[in-house]
Each structure stands twice: as structure tokens, then as C-alpha cells.
C-alpha positions in Angstrom: -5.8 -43.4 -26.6 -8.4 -41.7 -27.4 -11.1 -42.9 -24.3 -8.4 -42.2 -22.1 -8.4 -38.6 -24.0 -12.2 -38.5 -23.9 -11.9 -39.0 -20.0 -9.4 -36.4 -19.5 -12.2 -34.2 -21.4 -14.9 -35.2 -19.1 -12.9 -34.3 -15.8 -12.0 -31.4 -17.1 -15.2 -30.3 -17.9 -16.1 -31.4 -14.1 -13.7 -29.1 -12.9 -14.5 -26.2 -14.8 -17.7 -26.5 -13.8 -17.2 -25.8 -10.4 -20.3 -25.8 -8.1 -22.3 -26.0 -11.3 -24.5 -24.1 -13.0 -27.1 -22.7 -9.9 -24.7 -21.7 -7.5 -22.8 -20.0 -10.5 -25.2 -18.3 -11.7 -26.0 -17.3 -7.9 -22.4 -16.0 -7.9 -23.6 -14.0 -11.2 -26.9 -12.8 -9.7 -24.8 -10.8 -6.4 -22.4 -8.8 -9.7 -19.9 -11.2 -8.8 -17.7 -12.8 -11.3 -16.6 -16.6 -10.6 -12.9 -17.9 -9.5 -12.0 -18.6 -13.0 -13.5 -15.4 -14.1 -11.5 -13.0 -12.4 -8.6 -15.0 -13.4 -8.8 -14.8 -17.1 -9.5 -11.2 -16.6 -6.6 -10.7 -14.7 -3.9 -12.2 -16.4 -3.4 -12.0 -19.9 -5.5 -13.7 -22.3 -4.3 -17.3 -22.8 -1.8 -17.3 -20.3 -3.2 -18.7 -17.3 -1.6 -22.2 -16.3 -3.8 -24.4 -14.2 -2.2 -26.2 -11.0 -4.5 -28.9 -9.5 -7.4 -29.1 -11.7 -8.7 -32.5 -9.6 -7.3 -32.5 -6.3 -10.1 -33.4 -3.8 -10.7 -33.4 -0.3 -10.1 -36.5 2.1 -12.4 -36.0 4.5 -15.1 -38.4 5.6 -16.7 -37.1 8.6 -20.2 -35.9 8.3 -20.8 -37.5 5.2 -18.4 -35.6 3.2 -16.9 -38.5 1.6 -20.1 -38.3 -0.7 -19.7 -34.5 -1.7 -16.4 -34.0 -3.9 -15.4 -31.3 -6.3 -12.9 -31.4 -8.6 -10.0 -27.9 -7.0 -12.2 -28.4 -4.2 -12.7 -24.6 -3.7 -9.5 -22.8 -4.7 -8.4 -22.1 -8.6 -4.2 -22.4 -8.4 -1.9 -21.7 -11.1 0.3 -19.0 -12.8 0.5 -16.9 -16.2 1.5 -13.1 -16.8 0.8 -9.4 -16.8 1.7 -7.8 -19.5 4.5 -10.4 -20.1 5.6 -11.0 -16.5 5.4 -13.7 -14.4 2.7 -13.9 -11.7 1.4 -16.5 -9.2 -2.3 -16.9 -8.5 -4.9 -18.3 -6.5 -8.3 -17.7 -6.6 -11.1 -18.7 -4.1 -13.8 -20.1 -5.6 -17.0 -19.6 -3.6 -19.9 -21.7 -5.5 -17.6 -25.2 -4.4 -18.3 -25.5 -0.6 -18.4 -22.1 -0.6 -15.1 -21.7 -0.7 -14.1 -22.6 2.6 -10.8 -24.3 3.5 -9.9 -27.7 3.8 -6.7 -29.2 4.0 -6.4 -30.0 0.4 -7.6 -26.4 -0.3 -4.5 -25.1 1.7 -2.1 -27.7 -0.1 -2.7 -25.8 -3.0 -2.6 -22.7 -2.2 0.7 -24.0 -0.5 2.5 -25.3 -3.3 1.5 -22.0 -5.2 3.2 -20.0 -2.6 6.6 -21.9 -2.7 6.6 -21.8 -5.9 6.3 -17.8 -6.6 8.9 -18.1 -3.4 11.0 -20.1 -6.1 10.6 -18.3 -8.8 10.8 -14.6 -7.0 7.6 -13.9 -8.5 4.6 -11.8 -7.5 1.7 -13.7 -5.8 -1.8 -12.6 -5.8 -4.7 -13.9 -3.8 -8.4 -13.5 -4.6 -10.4 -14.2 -1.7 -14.2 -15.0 -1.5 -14.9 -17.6 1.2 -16.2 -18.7 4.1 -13.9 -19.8 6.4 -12.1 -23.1 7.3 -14.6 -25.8 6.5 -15.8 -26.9 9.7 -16.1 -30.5 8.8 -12.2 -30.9 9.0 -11.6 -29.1 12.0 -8.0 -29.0 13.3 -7.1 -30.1 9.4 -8.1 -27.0 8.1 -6.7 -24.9 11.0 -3.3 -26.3 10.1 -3.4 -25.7 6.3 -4.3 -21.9 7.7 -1.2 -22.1 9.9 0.9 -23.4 6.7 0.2 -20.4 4.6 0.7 -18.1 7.3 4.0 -19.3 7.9 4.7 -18.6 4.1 3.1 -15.2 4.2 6.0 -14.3 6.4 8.6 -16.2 4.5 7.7 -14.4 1.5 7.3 -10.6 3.2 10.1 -8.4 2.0 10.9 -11.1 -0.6 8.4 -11.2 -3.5 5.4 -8.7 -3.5 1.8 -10.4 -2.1 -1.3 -9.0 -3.2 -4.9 -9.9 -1.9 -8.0 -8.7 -3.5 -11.1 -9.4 -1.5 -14.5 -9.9 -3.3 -16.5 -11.5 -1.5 -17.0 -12.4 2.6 -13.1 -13.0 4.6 -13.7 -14.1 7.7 -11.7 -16.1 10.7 -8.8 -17.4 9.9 -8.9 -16.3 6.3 -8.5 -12.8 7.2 -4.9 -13.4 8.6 -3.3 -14.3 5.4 -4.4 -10.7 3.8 -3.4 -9.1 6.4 0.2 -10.3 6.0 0.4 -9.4 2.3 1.9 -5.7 0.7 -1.4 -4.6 -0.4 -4.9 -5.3 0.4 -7.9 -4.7 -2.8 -11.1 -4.4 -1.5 -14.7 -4.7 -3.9 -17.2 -2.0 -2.6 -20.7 -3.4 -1.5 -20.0 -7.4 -2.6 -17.0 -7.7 -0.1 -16.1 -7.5 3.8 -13.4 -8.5 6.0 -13.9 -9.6 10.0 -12.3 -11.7 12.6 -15.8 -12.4 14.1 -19.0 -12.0 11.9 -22.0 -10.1 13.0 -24.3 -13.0 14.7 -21.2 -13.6 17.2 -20.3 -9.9 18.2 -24.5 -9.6 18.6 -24.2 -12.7 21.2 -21.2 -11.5 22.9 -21.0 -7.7 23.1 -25.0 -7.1 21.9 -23.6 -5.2 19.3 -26.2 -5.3 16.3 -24.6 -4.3 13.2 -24.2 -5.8 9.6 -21.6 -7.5 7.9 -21.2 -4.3 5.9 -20.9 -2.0 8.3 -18.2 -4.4 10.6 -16.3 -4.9 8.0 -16.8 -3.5 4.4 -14.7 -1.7 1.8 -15.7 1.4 3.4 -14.6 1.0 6.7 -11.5 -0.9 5.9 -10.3 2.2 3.9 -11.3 4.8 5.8 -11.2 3.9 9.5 -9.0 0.5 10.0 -6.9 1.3 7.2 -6.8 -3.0 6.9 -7.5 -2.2 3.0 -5.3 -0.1 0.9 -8.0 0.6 -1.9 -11.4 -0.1 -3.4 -13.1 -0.4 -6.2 -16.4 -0.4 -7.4 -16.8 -4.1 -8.8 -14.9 -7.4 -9.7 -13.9 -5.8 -13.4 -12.8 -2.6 -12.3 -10.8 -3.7 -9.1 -9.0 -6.3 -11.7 -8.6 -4.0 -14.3 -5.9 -1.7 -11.6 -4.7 -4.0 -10.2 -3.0 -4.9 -13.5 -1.8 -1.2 -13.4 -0.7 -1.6 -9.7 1.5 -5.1 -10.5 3.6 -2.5 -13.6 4.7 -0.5 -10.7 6.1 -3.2 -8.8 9.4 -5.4 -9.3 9.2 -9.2 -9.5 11.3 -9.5 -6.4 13.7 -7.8 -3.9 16.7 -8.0 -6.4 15.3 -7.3 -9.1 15.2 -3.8 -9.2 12.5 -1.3 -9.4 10.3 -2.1 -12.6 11.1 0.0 -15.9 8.6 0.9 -18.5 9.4 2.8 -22.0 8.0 6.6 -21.4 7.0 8.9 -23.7 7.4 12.1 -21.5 10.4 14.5 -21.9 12.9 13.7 -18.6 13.7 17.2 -19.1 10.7 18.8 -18.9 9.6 21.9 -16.9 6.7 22.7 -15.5 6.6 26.8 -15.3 3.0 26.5 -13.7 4.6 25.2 -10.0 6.8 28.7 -9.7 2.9 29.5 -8.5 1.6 26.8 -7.5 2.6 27.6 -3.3 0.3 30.6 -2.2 1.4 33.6 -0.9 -0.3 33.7 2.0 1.6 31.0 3.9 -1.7 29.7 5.6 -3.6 29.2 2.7 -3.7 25.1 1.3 -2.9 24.1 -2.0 -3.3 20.8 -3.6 -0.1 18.6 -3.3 -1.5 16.1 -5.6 -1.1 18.7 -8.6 2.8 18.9 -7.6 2.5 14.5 -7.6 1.1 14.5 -11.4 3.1 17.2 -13.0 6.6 15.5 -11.9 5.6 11.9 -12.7 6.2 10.2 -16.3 2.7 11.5 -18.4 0.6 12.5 -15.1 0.0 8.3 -14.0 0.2 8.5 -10.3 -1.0 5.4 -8.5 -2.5 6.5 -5.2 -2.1 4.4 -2.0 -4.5 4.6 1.2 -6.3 7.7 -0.6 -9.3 7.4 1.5 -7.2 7.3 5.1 -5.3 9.9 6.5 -5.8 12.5 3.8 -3.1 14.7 5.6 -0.5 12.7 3.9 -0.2 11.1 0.3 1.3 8.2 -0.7 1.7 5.8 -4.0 3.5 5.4 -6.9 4.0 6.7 -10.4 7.3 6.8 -12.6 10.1 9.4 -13.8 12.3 8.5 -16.4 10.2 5.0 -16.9 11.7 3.7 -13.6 9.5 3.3 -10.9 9.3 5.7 -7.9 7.6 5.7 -4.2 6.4 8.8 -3.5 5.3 10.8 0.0 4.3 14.2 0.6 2.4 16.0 3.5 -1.4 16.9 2.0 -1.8 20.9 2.8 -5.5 20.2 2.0 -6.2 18.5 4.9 -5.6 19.2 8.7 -2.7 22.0 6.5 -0.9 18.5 6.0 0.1 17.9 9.7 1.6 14.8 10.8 -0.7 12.3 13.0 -0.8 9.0 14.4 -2.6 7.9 11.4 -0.7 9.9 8.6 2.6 8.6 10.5 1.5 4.7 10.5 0.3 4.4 6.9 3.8 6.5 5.0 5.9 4.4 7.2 4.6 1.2 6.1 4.6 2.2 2.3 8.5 3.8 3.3 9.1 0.0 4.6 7.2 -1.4 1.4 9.3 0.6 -1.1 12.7 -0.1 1.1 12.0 -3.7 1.2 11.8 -3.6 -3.0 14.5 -1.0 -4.0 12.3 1.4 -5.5 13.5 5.3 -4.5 11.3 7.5 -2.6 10.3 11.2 -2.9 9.2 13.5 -0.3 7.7 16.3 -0.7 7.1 18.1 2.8 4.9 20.6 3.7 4.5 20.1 7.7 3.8 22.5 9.9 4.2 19.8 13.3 2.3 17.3 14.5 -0.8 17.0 15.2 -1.6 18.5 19.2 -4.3 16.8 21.4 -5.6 14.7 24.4 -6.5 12.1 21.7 -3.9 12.2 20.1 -1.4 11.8 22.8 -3.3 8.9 24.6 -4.0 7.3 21.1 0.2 6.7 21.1 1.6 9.4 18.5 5.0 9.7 20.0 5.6 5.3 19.1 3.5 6.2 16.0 5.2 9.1 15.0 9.0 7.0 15.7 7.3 4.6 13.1 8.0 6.7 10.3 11.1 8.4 11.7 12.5 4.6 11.7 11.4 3.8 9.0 13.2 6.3 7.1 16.1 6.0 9.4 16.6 2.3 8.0 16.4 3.1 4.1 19.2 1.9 2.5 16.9 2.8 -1.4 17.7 6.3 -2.4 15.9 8.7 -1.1 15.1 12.5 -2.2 13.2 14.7 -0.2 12.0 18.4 -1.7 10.6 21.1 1.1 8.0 23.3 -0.5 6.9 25.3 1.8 6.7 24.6 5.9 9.1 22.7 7.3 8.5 22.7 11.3 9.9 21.5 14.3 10.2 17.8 15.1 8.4 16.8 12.0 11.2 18.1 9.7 13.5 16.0 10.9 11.1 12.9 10.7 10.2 13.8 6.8 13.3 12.4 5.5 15.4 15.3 6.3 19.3 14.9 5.7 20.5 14.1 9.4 18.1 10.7 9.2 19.7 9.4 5.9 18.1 11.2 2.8 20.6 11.8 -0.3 19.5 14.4 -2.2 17.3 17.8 -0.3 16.2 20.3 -2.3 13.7 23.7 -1.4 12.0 25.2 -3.4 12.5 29.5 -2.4 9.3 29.2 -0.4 10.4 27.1 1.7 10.4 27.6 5.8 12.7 25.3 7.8 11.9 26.1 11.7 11.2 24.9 15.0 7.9 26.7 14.7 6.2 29.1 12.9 6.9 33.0 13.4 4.5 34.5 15.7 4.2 31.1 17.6 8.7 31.6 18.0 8.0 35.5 18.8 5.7 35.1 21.2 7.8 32.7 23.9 11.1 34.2 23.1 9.8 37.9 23.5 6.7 36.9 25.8 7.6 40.6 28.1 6.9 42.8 24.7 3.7 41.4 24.0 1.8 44.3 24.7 4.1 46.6 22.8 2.1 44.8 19.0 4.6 47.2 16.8 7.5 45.5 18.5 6.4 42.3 18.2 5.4 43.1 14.4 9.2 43.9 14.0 10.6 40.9 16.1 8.6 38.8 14.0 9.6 40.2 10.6 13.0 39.9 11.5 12.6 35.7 12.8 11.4 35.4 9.6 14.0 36.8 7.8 16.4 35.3 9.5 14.8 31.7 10.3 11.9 31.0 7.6 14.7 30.9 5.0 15.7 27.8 2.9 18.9 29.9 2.8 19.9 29.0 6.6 19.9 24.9 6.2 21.2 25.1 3.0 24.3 27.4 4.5 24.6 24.4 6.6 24.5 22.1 4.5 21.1 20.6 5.1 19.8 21.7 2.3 21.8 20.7 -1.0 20.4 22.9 -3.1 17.5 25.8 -3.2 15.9 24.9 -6.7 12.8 26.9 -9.1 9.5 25.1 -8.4 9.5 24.8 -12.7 12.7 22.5 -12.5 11.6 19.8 -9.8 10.8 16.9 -12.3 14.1 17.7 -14.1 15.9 17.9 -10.6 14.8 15.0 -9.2 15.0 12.8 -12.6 19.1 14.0 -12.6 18.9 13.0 -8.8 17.9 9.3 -9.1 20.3 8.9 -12.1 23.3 10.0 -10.0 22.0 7.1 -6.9 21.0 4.4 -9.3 24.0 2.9 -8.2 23.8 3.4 -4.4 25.2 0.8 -2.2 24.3 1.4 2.0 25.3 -1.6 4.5 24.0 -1.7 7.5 25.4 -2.9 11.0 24.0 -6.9 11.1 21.7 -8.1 13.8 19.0 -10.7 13.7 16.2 -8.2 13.1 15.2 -4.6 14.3 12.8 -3.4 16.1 10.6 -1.1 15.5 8.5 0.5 17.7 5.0 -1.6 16.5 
């Protein structure tokens, strides 16, 4: 037994080894950490269980059969965050550079049936280079494979990639399928095509970095939902992001003890909304002083700064939460604001976790560009989005509330449960002197008439007091009692139950 032991020792060492010691200590020399690196520091110490440790290629074209390493590119396995189950693979770019072969994708395929199994979070680490060219319609199936499961597994269990290193090809696909996309600033890029071919087929010179780096993934694509400044940092949150997250669709949104009051008030929001109904304030400061302790988890922060989204907790329980940034553009909805909350609406939806919105909208977003750029189908993105939440939903109007865009911020007639205003709120088609000046257009030379008509539209229209005499509005609440409002709120629709009609699938307008 105990050469056969002494073996098992030597492979292992093999495959720990990976590429061996130049190429990792390349890997070290860009900031980079290696495959089994950023696992250990990811999951929690001593947890991580290996999957194929020796699994090698089978290819024999172009001398290959002479160049075998043990994983053969990709790290597979499981272990846990902070006591919960998660699924991993890690691309490991000092073996063959990490590029795919069909073994590679065998392993990365197993991994993902199992989490599928299990209803367990899957997270990928990508840094590679692409399906290894020596296997050619091999490796282009094992892509194919994974893709598949990608969609399998949307809506199911949440998928995570992190990208620290190049992503190109085929390789981007899979990400691009997943809930949430981490990016590594300077070390990583993503790209269908890489620089030398858009240079031969457009003459487009331009570097890797600025085709497809963190920075233009999260501020002009929005392919990338966050980045981070190295491989320790972008590890370290997403930790914090998986606590946010439930294992699975059934499961429930994910419960943590807290240590803040679920009463608590907040007297500093009564003045927190300016007087002067043009001037911005920061919605963000409304985010952190409803949320268990201040720990808001910001999606997409760096695109579309008009709206916010992300996630923090009330009560311990996990919340989604969306509100209209007066800080920027006075928080008006666009085709980008309207694209990136409805696909965190759809995330949260798919999952069960509640939403919040906070609105503050005074429209969307006039323009030439903005027209031809396709609002009107991005704008109906969010409004169906919200129209098909069956999770509860509670939506608070702070201040503006205008036109079509209050109905489309989760306003009662789409489906929300709870409304609230605060007493600054203004629920309208328009604003006042914009209502004033096409109903009374014939006065307006006579300015002390038009003064009076629009104090009296405002009186009468830029109330929270006329929805909520309808019954849009369920209740006109203090600014100081929003946390404990809202915390009562999702108590009360912990136990909602919505069916909806059956079909095969929607469709919404993409």
C-alpha cells in the first residue's frame, strides 16, 4: 500500500503544480493570483473539494499527445461560503494557457450539473485563451455543452463569472449568460474578436484594453456588472455578494442575523428632499439609512448613474432595491437606466427576493438619440418586467412622480403591493409650469395669471393626497418612518402567493 500511496502523492503533486513553476510565477509577475489561488481565497479555508485532479486531454494532432497536464487547464470542485454550498471552476491560465479542450469542457460540465443537482450557486473564474486550436470542432462542442447548461441553469441557481484575465471567442458567451459578471481592472478584458483581427478587418487600431477592459465593460457596454481593483479584492466581495443571494429559486431570499433595530427611525430623511423641487439630492443616503447597518451592495454603479440598483437587507432578509438617482440627468429614465433595473427586476423575480422602489422621475429622457437608439422597446423592458413580478414588491414616491414613467416605476396599476409617499411627493403627468403652459397656452402673456394657474395645478395635482384618494397611493408616510414602514411591509407579504396565466414563455420586448 504504501507505493501505491507514494504514487497518489507524486500525481498529486503533478497536478498542483500546474504549468510549473515559470509560467506561475509569470502568472505572479502580471499581480495575478493562480487558479488554485483565487480558489482557496474564495471559499472558506479548508473547504474546497477537488473534482478531476488528473483528467487529461485526448488529443494527438500536432504533437499534442506529448504535452499533458494533469486538470488540463481548468480547477473543478466545490466547498462553501460562509457555510454554504457553492460550485466552482477556475481557469487556470499557466496550463495551455487555459484554453479549452474537450476534456476541459467535460469538467466544467459535470460541475455544472452538479450545482444544477444540488440547487447550488456556481461561480466561474475565467482567465484564458480561447478554445485550443489543436482540437478544433472538439472544443467548439464542449463550448456548445456549457452553453446549453448556462441556460438550463438561468432562473434556477445563481451563476457568477469573475473575469481576471483575457475572455475571448467563444469563452465570452458563457459569462455573458450568467446573473452577474466581476471584472479585475487593468489584468482583465472581455472581446468576441481581439485587437489584431478588428485591425485586419475594420483597420481599427486599438488595444486589448481599450476594446474590452473593466472600464469599458462597466461604463459603456454594461457586459460587466462591477470591478475591482485586483484578484484579492474582487474575491474578497464577491464573498459579500454570494450572502445576498439564495442558493436557488425555492429557497427563499437569504437571511442573516442583524444587529440593527427593525424599528428604527431615521429623523434626518424628514429633510433629506430639498425644498426647491429642482435641486438633486443623493438617493443613495435614502438606500443606506433604510438597509440593516448601512451594507448596501451596489449593482451596475458605474452605468447609468440616473438609476440605482443592488442589494442590501432589512430585518436580516435579503432585499432588491431600485430607485431613480436625482444626482444624475435629475434621475430621468433612459434607454440605459431602463435596460439595466429591468434585468436586476428579472434577476430578483427569478429568486424571490422583494424589491423596493424608490422613485423620483421626472419622465424620460427626450432626444433624437434617444428615440432612434430604441427607448420606447427599452423603456417596455422595465415596464414588463415589473408587470411579471410575482416577488413582493414596495414602491415609495419621494418626490417627482411624472407622466409615463410613474406608471412604469412599479406603480400600483402594474402589480406593486404596498405604495407609500412621502408628503413631498408630486404624482403628475408633468411638471407645473410645463401642465400650465399647454392647458392655458392663450394667457401666456398675462405672467400673473399664469403665476396663479400654476399655483393652483399644483395644489390641486402635485399632491400625494390625489392618488392616494384614489387609492394609488396606500398610504402618505413621514420620510423618518420609511425603514420601519417598509420592514412591517415585507412581513405582511412574506407569505404572498401570485399565479400567473401558463404559456410556454413570454416575450419580452429584447
Amino acid at each position: 500500500m504504501r507505493h501505491v500511496i507514494e504514487e497518489l502523492e507524486r500525481r498529486r503533486d503533478e497536478a498542483l503544480a500546474g504549468g510549473g513553476a515559470r509560467r506561475v510565477g509569470a502568472q505572479h509577475a502580471k499581480g495575478k493570483l493562480t487558479a488554485r489561488e483565487r480558489v482557496e481565497l474564495l471559499l472558506d479555508k479548508g473547504s474546497f473539494e477537488e473534482f478531476d485532479m488528473y483528467v487529461e486531454h485526448r488529443c494527438s494532432d500536432f504533437g499534442m499527445e506529448k504535452q499533458k497536464i494533469p486538470g488540463d487547464g481548468v480547477v473543478t470542485g466545490w466547498g462553501t461560503i460562509n457555510g454554504r454550498a457553492i460550485f466552482v471552476f477556475s481557469k487556470d491560465f499557466t496550463v495551455f494557457g487555459g484554453s479549452l479542450s474537450e476534456a476541459h469542457a467535460a469538467k466544467i460540465i459535470k460541475i455544472q450539473d452538479m450545482a444544477l443537482r444540488m440547487r447550488a450557486p456556481i461561480i466561474g473564474l475565467f482567465d484564458a485563451g480561447g478554445a485550443r486550436i489543436q482540437e478544433g470542432v472538439a472544443a467548439l462542442g464542449g463550448y456548445a455543452e456549457i452553453f446549453r447548461r448556462n441556460v438550463e441553469a438561468s432562473g434556477v441557481i445563481p451563476q457568477i463569472s469573475v473575469i481576471m484575465g483575457p475572455c475571448a471567442g467563444g469563452d465570452v458567451y458563457s459569462p455573458a449568460m450568467t446573473d452577474f459578471i466581476v471584472m479585475v481592472r487593468d489584468t482583465s478584458y472581455m472581446f468576441v474578436t481581439g485587437p489584431d483581427v478588428v485591425k485586419t478587418v475594420t483597420n481599427e487600431s486599438v488595444t486589448a484594453e481599450e476594446l474590452g477592459g473593466a472600464r469599458i465593460h462597466t461604463t459603456k457596454s454594461s457586459i460587466a456588472d462591477i470591478a475591482f481593483d485586483n484578484d484579492v479584492e474582487a474575491l474578497l466581495q464577491l464573498r459579500r455578494l454570494i450572502d445576498f443571494l439564495p442558493a436557488n429559486n425555492t429557497s427563499g431570499a437569504a437571511h442573516w442575523p442583524s444587529f440593527d433595530d427593525v424599528d428604527r427611525v431615521e429623523p434626518s430623511l424628514d429633510t433629506l428632499v430639498p425644498d426647491n423641487a429642482n435641486k438633486p439630492y443623493d438617493i443613495k443616503e435614502l438606500i443606506e439609512k433604510t438597509v440593516d447597518e448601512r451594507d448596501f451592495f451596489e449593482i451596475q454603479g458605474a452605468f447609468a448613474g440616473n438609476i440605482v440598483t443592488g442589494f442590501g437587507r432589512i430585518d436580516g432578509r435579503t432585499v432588491g432595491f431600485v430607485a431613480n438617482q436625482p444626482m444624475v440627468l435629475a434621475g430621468v429614465l433612459d434607454s440605459d437606466a431602463s435596460r439595466k433595473a429591468a434585468r436586476f427586476v428579472r434577476f430578483c423575480d427569478c429568486y424571490d427576493i422583494p424589491i423596493v422602489t424608490f422613485v423620483d422621475v421626472p419622465g424620460f429622457l427626450p432626444g433624437v438619440a434617444q428615440e432612434y437608439g430604441g427607448l420606447i422597446k427599452h423603456g417596455a423592458k422595465l415596464l414588463f418586467a415589473y408587470s411579471q413580478c410575482t416577488t413582493p414588491l414596495i414602491t415609495v414616491i419621494t418626490r417627482k412622480a411624472f407622466g409615463g414613467a410613474y406608471d412604469v416605476m412599479a406603480s400600483k396599476h402594474i402589480g406593486a403591493d404596498v405604495n407609500y409617499a412621502w408628503p413631498s411627493a408630486q404624482i403628475a403627468v408633468m411638471g407645473a409650469k410645463g401642465a400650465v403652459e399647454i392647458i392655458f397656452r392663450q394667457d401666456m402673456d398675462d405672467k400673473d395669471k399664469i403665476a396663479a394657474l400654476t399655483k393652483s395645478y399644483e395644489d390641486r395635482f402635485l399632491s400625494p393626497f390625489v392618488a392616494a384618494e384614489r387609492g394609488y397611493i396606500d398610504e402618505v408616510i413621514k420620510p423618518r418612518e420609511t425603514r420601519l414602514r417598509i420592514a412591517r411591509a415585507l412581513a405582511m407579504l412574506r407569505s404572498k402567493t401570485a399565479e400567473k396565466p401558463w404559456r410556454k414563455h413570454d416575450n419580452i420586448p429584447l
